[in-house]
C-alpha positions as CSV (number, residue, x, y, z in Angstrom):
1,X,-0.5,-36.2,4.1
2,X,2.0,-33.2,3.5
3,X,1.0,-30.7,0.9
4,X,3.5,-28.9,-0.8
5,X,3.7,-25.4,-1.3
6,X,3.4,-24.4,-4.9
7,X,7.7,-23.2,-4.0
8,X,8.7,-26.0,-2.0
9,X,12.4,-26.3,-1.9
10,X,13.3,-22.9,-3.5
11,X,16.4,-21.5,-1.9
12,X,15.5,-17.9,-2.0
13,X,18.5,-15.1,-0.4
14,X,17.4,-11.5,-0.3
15,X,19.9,-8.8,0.7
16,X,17.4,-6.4,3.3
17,X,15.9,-4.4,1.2
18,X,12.1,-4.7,-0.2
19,X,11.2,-8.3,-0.1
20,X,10.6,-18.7,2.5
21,X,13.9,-16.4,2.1
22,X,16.9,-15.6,4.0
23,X,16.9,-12.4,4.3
24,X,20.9,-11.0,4.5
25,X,20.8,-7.3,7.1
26,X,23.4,-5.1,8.2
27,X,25.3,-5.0,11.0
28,X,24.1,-2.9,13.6
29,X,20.8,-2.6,12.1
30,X,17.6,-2.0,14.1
31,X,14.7,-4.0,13.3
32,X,13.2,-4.6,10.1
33,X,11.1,-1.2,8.8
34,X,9.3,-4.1,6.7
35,X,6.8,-5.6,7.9
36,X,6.0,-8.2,5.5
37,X,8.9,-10.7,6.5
38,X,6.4,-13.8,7.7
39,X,8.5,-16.8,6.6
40,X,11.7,-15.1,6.4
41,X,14.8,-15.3,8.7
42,X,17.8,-13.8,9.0
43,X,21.5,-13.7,8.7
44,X,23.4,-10.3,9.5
45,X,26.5,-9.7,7.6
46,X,29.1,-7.1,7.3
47,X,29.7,-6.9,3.3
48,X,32.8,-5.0,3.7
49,X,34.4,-7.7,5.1
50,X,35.9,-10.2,2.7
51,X,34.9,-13.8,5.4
52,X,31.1,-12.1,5.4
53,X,31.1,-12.3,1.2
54,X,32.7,-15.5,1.4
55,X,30.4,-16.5,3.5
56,X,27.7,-14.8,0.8
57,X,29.0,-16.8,-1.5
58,X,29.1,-20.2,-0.5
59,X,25.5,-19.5,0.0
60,X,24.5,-18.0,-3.1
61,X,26.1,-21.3,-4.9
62,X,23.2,-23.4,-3.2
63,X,20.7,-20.8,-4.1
64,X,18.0,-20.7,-6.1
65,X,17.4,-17.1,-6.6
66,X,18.7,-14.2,-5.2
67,X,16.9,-10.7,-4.6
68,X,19.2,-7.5,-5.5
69,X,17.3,-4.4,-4.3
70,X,20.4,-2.1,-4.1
71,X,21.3,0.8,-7.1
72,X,23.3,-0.3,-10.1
73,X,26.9,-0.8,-9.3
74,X,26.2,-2.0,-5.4
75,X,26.7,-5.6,-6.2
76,X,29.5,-5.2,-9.0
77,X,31.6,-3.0,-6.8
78,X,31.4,-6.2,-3.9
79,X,32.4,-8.6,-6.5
80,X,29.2,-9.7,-6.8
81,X,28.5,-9.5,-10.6
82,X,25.6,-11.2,-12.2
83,X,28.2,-12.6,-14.3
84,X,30.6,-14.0,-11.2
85,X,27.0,-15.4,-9.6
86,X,26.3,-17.5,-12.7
87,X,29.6,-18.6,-13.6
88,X,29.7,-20.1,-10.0
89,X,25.9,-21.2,-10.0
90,X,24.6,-21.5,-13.6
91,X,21.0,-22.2,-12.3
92,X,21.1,-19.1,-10.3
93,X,18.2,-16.7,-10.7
94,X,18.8,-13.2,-9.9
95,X,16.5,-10.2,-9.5
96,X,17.5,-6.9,-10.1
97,X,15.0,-4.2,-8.4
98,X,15.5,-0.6,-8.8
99,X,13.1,2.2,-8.7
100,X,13.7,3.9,-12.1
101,X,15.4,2.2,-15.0
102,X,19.0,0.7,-15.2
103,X,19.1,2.6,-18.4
104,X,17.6,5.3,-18.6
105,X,18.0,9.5,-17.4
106,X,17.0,9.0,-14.1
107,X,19.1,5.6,-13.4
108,X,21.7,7.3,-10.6
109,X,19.2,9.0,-8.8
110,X,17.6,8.4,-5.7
111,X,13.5,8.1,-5.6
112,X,10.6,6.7,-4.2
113,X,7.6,5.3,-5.4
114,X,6.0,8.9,-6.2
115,X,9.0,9.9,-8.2
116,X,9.1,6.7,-10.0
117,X,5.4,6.9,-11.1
118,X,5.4,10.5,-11.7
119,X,7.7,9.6,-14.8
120,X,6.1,6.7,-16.1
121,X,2.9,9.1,-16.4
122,X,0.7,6.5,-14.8
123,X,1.0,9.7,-11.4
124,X,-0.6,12.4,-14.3
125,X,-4.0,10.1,-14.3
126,X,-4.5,10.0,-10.8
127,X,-6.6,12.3,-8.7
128,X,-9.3,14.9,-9.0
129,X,-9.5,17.3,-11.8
130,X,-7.8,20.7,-11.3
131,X,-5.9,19.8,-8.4
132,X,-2.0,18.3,-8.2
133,X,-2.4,14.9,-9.0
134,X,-2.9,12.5,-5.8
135,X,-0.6,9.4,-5.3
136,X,-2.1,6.7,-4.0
137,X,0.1,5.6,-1.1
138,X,2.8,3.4,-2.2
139,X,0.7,0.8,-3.8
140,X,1.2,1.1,-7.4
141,X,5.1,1.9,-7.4
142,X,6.5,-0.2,-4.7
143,X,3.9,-3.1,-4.2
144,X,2.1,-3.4,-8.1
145,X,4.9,-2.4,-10.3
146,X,8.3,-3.6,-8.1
147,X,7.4,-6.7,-5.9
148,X,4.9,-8.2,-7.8
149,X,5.8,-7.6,-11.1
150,X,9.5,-8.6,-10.0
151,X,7.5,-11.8,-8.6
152,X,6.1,-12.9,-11.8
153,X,9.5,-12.6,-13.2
154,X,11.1,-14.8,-10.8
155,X,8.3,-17.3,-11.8
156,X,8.7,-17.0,-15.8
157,X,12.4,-17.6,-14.8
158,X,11.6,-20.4,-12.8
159,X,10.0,-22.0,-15.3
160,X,12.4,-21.6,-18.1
161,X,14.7,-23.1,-15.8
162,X,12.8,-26.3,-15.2
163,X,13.0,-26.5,-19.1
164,X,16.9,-26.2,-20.2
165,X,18.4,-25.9,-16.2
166,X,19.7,-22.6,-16.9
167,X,19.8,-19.7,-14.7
168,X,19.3,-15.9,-15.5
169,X,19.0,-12.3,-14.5
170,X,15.3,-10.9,-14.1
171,X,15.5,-7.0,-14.4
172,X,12.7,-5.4,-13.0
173,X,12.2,-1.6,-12.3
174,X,9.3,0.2,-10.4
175,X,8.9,2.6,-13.4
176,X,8.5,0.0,-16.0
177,X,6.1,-2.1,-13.4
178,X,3.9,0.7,-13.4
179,X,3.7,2.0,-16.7
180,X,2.6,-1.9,-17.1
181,X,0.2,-1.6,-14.7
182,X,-1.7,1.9,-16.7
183,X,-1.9,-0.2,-20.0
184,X,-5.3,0.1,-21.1
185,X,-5.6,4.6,-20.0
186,X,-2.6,4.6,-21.2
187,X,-4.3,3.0,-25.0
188,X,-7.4,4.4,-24.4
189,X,-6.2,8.0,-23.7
190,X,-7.7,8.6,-27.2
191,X,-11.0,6.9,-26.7
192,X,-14.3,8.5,-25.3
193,X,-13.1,6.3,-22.1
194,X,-10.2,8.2,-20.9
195,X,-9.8,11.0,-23.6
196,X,-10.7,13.8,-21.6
197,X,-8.8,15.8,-18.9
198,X,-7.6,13.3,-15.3
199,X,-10.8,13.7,-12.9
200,X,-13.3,13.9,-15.5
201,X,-13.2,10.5,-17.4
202,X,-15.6,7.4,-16.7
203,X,-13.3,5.5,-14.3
204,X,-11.5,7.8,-12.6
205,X,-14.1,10.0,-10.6
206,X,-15.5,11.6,-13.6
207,X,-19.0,9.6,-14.1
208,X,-21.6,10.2,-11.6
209,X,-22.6,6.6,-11.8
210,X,-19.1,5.0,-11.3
211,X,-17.9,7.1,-8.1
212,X,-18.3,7.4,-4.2
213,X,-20.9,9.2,-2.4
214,X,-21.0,10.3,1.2
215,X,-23.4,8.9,3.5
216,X,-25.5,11.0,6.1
217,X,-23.0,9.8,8.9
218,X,-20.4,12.3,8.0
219,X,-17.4,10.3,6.9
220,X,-18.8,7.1,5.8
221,X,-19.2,6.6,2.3
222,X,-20.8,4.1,-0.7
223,X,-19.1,3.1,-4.2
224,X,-21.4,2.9,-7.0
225,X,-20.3,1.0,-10.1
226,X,-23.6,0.7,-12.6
227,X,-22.0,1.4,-15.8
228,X,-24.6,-1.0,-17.4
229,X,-27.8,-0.4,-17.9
230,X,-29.6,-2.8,-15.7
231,X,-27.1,-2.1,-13.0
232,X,-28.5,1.7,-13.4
233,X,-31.8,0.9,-13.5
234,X,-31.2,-1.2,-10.1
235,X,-29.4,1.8,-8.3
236,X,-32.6,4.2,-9.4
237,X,-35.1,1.4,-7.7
238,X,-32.9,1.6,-4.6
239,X,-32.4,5.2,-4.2
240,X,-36.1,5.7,-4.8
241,X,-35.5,8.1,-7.6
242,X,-37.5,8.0,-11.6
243,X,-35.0,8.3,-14.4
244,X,-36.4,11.8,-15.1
245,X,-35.3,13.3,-11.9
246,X,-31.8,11.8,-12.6
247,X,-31.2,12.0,-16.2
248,X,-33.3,14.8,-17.1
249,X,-29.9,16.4,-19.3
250,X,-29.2,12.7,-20.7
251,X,-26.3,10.4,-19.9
252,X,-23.5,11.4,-21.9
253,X,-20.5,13.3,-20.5
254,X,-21.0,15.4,-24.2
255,X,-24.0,16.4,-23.1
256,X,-22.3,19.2,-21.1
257,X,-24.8,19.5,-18.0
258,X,-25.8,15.4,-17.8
259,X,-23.0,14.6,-15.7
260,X,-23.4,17.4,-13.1
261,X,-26.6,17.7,-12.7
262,X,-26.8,13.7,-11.9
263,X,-23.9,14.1,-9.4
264,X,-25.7,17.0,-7.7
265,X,-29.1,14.7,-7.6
266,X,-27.3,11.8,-6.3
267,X,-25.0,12.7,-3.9
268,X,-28.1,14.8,-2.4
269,X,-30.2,11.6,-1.9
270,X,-27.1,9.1,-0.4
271,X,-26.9,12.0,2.2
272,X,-30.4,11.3,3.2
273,X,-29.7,8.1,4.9
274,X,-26.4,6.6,6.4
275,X,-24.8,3.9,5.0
276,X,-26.0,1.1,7.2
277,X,-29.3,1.5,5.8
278,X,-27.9,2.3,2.6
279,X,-26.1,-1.5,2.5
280,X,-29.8,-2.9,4.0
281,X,-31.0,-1.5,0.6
282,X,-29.0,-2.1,-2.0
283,X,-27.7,-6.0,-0.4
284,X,-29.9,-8.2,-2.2
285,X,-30.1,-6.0,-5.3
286,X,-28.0,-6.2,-8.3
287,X,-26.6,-2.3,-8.5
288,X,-23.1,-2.6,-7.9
289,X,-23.2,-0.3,-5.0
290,X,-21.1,-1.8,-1.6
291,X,-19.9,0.1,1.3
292,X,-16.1,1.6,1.3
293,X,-14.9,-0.6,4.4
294,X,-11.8,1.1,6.9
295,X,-9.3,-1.6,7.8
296,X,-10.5,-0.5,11.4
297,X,-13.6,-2.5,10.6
298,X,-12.9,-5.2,8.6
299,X,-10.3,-5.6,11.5
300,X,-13.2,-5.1,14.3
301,X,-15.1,-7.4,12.1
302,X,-12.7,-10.5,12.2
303,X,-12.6,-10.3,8.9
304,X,-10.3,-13.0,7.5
305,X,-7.1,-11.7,5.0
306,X,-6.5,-14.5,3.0
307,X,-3.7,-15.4,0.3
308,X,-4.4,-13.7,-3.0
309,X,-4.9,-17.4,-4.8
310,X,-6.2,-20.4,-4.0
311,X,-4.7,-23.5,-5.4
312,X,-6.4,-26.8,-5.2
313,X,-3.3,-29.3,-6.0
314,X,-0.9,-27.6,-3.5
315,X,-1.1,-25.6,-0.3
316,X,-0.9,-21.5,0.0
317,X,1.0,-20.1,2.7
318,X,-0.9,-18.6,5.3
319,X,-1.3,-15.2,5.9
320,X,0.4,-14.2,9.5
321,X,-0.9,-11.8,11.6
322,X,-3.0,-9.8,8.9
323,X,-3.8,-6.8,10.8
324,X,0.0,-6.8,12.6
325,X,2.4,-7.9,10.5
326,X,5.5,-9.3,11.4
327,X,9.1,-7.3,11.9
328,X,11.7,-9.5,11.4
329,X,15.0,-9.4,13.8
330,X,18.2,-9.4,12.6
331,X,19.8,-12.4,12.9
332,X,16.4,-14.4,13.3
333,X,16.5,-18.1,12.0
334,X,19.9,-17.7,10.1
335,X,21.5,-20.8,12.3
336,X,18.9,-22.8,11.3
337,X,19.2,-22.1,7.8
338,X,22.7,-22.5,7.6
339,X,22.4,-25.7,9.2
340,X,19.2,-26.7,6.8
341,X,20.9,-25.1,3.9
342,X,24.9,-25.8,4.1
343,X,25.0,-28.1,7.0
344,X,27.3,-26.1,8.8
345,X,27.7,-25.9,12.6
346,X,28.1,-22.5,14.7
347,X,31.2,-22.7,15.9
348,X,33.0,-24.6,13.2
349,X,31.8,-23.7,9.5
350,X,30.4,-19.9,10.8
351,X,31.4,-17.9,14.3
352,X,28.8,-15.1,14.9
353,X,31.1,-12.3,16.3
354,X,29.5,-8.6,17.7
355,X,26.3,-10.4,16.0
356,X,27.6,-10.6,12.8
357,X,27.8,-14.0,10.9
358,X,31.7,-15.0,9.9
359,X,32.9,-18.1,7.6
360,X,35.4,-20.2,9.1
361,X,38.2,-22.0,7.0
362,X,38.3,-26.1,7.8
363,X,42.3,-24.8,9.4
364,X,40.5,-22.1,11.6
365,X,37.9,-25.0,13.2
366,X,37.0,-24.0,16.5
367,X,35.4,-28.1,17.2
């Protein structure tokens, strides 16, 4: 028996941007910077040319959704209006995905994912104390606040589709996916939990007994989470250590020398032994301490990525070549999804000419 995938049967066209979709690249464009284009292919079309957004067209009025990642105006300027899209395809879904807001002081300028969280002030919270604060990579702008918060509203407009057949426009914006993201520091800022300056609170580097520790193999490194009593009591057994040579200053950040003295004590005794005996200790014991793994590694390891759900009534995709990745070519797969899609024919519905993919008139048949 054949499971369907949870999306079976979406039509999904992306022009190449960030993003089963056809994916619609430039002319003349080398391959794919993304790597994350497993189950994509590819059409390459010049959208100058008026046959190419005809072409565009005709496909985007058997769509499902379609993925905007260009600045405000790109589309509009091309005839390609949200407006024009739905008029011809009322159950279209299109997403809109800019870096900053549509709407707001920053909305014609160019940016990048630190830019983008630097002013939704999720950038301020992040690194140690007294130092410039430290992004981390381009996980929380680009990845967390734009693809998969843009993801989530392709689904809420999926759904309200499948209740009244209508169609829609799903904004989403990098800044506002962020700022989503920093909710609860962002409410807490005025709580004992996050009220005190970035580097210094209880989950961002601050508390000695929710932070990483180097190992004695220079490099290496645990994470200790014991927040909770019995978690704390648990890391004391494993490190060998009574609560009066840890907390001889108390617990409390207020008590001014508590904190430092406990990091001082702690990251002393982790160097005493290297992390492989370190996990030996603390593997069967209930102290929220686990190694800090390298992607080298897990790799080495075989460890196995997997999709981030598991659904038991339909099937996930797999995840394809995990430690590789996949760089799609232009052009890759777009014949067969013309032919899937539109039931065209190369040759007599599309000519590919200098690799670009041209709509033919039924008069200009070349059968």
């Amino acid at each position: 028996m054949v499971v369907e995938t949870p999306l079976s049967g979406l039509r999904v066209v992306e022009l190449a941007g960030l993003a089963p979709v056809l994916r619609v690249d430039r002319p003349g464009q080398a391959d794919s910077s993304d790597i994350l284009t497993s189950y994509k292919s590819s059409i390459t079309l010049d959208l100058k040319n008026k046959s190419c957004i005809g072409l565009l067209q005709s496909l985007l009025g058997q769509a499902d959704v379609f993925i905007d990642p260009y600045r405000p105006g790109v589309l509009e300027r091309l005839g390609l209006s949200p407006t024009t899209l739905l008029d011809a395809n009322p159950r279209l879904i299109v997403v809109r995905i800019t870096g900053y807001r549509r709407d707001g002081p920053y909305k014609d300028m160019a940016g990048h994912d630190i830019n983008y969280l630097a002013v939704s002030g999720v950038l301020s919270m992040l690194g140690p104390n007294g130092q410039p604060p430290m992004p981390p990579a381009n996980l929380l702008g680009d990845y967390a606040g734009g693809g998969l918060v843009a993801f989530a509203g392709v689904l809420l407009a999926v759904i309200h589709r499948g209740a009244c057949g209508e169609g829609q426009v799903v904004e989403a914006n990098m800044v506002d996916g962020a700022s989503y993201i920093g909710t609860i520091p962002r409410l807490r800022q005025k709580e004992p939990v996050w009220n005190a300056p970035r580097g210094t609170n209880l989950l961002d580097g601050g508390c000695p007994y929710y932070r990483c520790y180097e190992c004695q193999d220079d490099g290496s490194f645990v994470s200790v989470g014991a927040l909770e009593g019995p978690f704390f009591t648990q890391l004391l057994k494993g490190l060998e250590l009574s609560p009066d040579q840890v907390v001889q200053h108390g617990m409390r950040r207020e008590d001014k020398a508590a904190w430092p003295f406990m990091e001082a004590t702690l990251a002393r005794r982790f160097k005493q032994k290297t992390r492989k005996e370190w996990e030996r200790i603390f593997g069967g014991i209930d102290a929220c301490v686990s190694p800090v793994l390298s992607n080298e590694e897990l790799e080495s390891a075989g460890y196995p990525q997997r999709p981030m759900v598991h659904l038991t009534k339909s099937a996930s995709l797999p995840v394809d070549s995990p430690w590789k990745g996949r760089r799609l070519k232009a052009g890759d797969g777009g014949e067969a999804i013309l032919r899937q899609w539109m039931g065209w024919k190369k040759g007599k519905e599309f000519d590919i000419t200098n690799g670009i993919y041209v709509e033919l008139g039924a008069t200009q048949s070349k059968l």
